[in-house]
C-alpha positions as CSV (number, residue, x, y, z in Angstrom):
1,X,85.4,76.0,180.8
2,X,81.7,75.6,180.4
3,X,80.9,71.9,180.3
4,X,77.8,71.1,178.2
5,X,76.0,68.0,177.2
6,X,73.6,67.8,174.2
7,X,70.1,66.1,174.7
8,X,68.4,65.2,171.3
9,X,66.5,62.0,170.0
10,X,68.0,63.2,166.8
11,X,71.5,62.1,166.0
12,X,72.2,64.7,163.2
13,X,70.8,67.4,165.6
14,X,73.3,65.8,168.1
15,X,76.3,66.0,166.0
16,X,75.6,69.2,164.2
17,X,75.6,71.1,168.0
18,X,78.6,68.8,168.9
19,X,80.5,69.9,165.8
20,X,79.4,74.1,166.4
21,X,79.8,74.4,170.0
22,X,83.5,72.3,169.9
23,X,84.8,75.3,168.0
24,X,83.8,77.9,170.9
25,X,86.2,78.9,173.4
26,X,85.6,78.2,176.5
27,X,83.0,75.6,175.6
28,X,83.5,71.4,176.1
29,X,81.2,69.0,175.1
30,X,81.1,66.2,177.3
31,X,78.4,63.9,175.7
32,X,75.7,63.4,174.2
33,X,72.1,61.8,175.0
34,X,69.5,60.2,172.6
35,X,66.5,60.2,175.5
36,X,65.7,61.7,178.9
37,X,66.4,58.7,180.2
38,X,70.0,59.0,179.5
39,X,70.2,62.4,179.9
40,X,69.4,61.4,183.4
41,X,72.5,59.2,183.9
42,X,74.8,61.2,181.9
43,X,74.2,63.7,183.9
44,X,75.2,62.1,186.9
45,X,77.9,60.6,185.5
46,X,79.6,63.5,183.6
47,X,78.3,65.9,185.7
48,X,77.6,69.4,183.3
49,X,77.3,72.6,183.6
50,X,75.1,73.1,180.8
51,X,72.3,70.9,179.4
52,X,70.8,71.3,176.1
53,X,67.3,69.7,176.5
54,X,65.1,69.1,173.9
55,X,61.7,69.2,174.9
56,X,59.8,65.9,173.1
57,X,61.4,63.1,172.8
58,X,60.6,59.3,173.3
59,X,60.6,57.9,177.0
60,X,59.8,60.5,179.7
61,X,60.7,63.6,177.5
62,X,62.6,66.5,178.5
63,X,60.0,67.9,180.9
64,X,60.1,64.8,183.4
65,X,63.7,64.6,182.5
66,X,64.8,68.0,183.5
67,X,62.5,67.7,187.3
68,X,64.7,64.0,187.8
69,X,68.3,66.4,186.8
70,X,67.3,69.1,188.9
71,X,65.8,67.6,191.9
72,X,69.3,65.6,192.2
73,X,71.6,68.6,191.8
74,X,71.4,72.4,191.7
75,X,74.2,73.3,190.1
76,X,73.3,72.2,186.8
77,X,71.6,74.7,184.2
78,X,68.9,73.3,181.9
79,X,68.6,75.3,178.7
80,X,65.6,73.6,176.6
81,X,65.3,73.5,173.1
82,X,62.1,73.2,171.3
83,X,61.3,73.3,167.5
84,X,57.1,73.9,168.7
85,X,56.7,75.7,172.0
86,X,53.3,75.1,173.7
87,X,52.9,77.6,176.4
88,X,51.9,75.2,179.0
89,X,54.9,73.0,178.9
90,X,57.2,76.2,178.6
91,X,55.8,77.4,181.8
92,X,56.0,73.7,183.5
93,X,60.0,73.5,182.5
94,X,60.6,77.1,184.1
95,X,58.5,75.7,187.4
96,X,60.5,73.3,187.3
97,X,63.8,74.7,187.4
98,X,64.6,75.4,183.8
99,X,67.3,78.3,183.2
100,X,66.2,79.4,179.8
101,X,64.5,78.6,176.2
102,X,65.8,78.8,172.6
103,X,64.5,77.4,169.8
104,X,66.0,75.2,167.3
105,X,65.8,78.4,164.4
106,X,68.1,80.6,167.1
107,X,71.2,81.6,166.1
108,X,74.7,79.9,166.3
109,X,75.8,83.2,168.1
110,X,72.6,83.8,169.8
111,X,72.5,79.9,171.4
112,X,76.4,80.6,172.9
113,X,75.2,83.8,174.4
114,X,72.2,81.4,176.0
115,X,74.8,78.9,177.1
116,X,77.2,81.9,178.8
117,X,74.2,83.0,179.8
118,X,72.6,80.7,181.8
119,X,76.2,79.2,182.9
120,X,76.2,82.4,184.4
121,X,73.4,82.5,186.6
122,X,71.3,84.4,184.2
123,X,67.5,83.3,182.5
124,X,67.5,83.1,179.1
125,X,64.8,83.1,176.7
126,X,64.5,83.5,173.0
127,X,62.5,86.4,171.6
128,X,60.4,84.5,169.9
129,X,59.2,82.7,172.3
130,X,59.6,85.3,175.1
131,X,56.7,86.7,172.9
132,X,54.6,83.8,172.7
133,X,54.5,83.5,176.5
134,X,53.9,87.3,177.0
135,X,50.7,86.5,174.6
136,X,49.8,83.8,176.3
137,X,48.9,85.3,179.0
138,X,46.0,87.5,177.2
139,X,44.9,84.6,175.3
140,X,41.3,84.1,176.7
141,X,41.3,80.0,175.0
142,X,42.5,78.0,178.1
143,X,44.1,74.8,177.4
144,X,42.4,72.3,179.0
145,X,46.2,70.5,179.6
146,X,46.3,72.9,182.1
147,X,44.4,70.9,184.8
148,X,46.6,67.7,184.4
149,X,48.9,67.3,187.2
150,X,52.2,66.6,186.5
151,X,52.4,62.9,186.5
152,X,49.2,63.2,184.5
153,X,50.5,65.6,181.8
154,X,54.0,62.8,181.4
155,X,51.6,60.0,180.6
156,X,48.9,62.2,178.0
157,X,52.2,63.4,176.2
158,X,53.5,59.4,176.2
159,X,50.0,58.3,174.6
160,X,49.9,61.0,172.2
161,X,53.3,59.8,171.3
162,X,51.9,56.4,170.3
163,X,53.2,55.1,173.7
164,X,52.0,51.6,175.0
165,X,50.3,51.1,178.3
166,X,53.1,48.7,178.8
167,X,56.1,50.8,177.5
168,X,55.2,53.7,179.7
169,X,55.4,51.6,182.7
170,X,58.3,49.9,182.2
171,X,59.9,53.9,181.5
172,X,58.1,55.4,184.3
173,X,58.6,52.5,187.0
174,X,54.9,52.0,187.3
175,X,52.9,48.9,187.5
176,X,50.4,48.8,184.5
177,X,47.3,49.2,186.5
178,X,48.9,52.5,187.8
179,X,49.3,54.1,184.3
180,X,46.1,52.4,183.6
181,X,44.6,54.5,186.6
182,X,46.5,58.0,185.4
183,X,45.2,57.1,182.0
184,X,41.7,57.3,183.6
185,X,41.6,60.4,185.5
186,X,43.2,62.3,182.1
187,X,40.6,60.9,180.1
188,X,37.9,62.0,182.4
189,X,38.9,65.7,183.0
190,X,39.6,66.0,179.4
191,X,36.2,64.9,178.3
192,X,37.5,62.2,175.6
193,X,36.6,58.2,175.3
194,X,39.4,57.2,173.4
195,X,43.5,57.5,173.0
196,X,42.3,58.7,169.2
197,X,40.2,61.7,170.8
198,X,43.5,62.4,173.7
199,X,45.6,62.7,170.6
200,X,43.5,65.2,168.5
201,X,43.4,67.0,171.5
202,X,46.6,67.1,172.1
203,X,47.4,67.6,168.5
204,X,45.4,71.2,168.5
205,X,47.4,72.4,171.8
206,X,51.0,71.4,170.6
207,X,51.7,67.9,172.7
208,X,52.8,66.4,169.7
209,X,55.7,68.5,167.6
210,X,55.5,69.7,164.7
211,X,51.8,70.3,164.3
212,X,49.6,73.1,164.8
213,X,45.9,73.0,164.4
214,X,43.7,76.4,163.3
215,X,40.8,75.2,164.9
């Protein structure tokens, strides 16, 4: 039996993979999580096989979620879901221990083949967005998110995300003048003044979902 838990700020995206996956042999759901912070304790607490990890959410996000998951246990598989792939963060979950990508147009069939998949031992990635990295990697634009440490890229996706100074300590376990500091250095090797100019920046290379720029 594959245990699996579902990670989605959404509740009807939640349900909807609750309510497909409980008809799969071979498949349990053993809970559900609203934010990477709770995917963290669930985790420890229930213990799955599988995790179904969105990618943006409020709080730390999938990305800082899935390093906290995997740096406490191996055993578990992270399978991340995005509905907007940015190539940078897709290649930052995989350093990070990631099993696989789908995203959220895949399949019913084609997401329990991921799942088996992964459970398994295997990488998994969607061909669309198997494509999109293979592209990436003759795309002469460089995103200039590519420079932020890790620590650095959490907090510019928390501000671009409307994210107070305050809140994002208080998430992150970081004294304000800490984030205040981070805030700094990302403002600096980005070349911007304000948290307006971070988040048209990050609006053109995909840190916010569901927009895409042409520029």
């Amino acid at each position: 039996m594959i245990k699996v838990l579902i990670v989605d700020d959404h509740h009807l995206v939640r349900t909807s993979l609750a309510h497909i996956l409980a008809s799969e042999e071979g498949i349990a759901v053993l809970g559900e999580a609203a934010s990477g912070e709770e995917a963290v304790t669930l985790s420890r607490q229930l213990q799955p096989d599988v995790i179904l990890m969105d990618m943006r959410m409020p709080g730390i996000g999938g990305l800082e979620a899935t390093r906290k998951i995997l740096r406490n246990s191996t055993d578990v598989r992270v399978l991340a879901v995005t509905g907007f792939l940015e190539e940078n963060f897709a290649q930052r979950m995989l350093e990070f221990g990631a099993s696989g990508f789908i995203s959220k147009d895949t399949r019913v069939a084609d997401m329990v083949d991921a799942i088996r998949n992964v459970f398994a031992g295997q990488r998994y990635i969607s061909p669309d967005i198997a494509q999109r990295l293979v592209l990436a990697k003759f795309d002469s634009e460089e995103n200039p998110f590519d420079q932020l440490s890790q620590r650095e890229l959490q907090v510019a996706m928390m501000i671009v995300n409307c994210q107070r100074v305050a809140e994002i300590s208080d998430r992150l376990f970081l004294s304000p003048k800490t984030v205040n500091t981070y805030r700094y250095r990302i403002f600096e090797k980005l070349a911007v003044q304000t948290d307006v100019e971070l988040t048209h920046l990050g609006l053109k290379h995909g840190l916010v979902e569901g927009f895409e720029t042409t520029a």
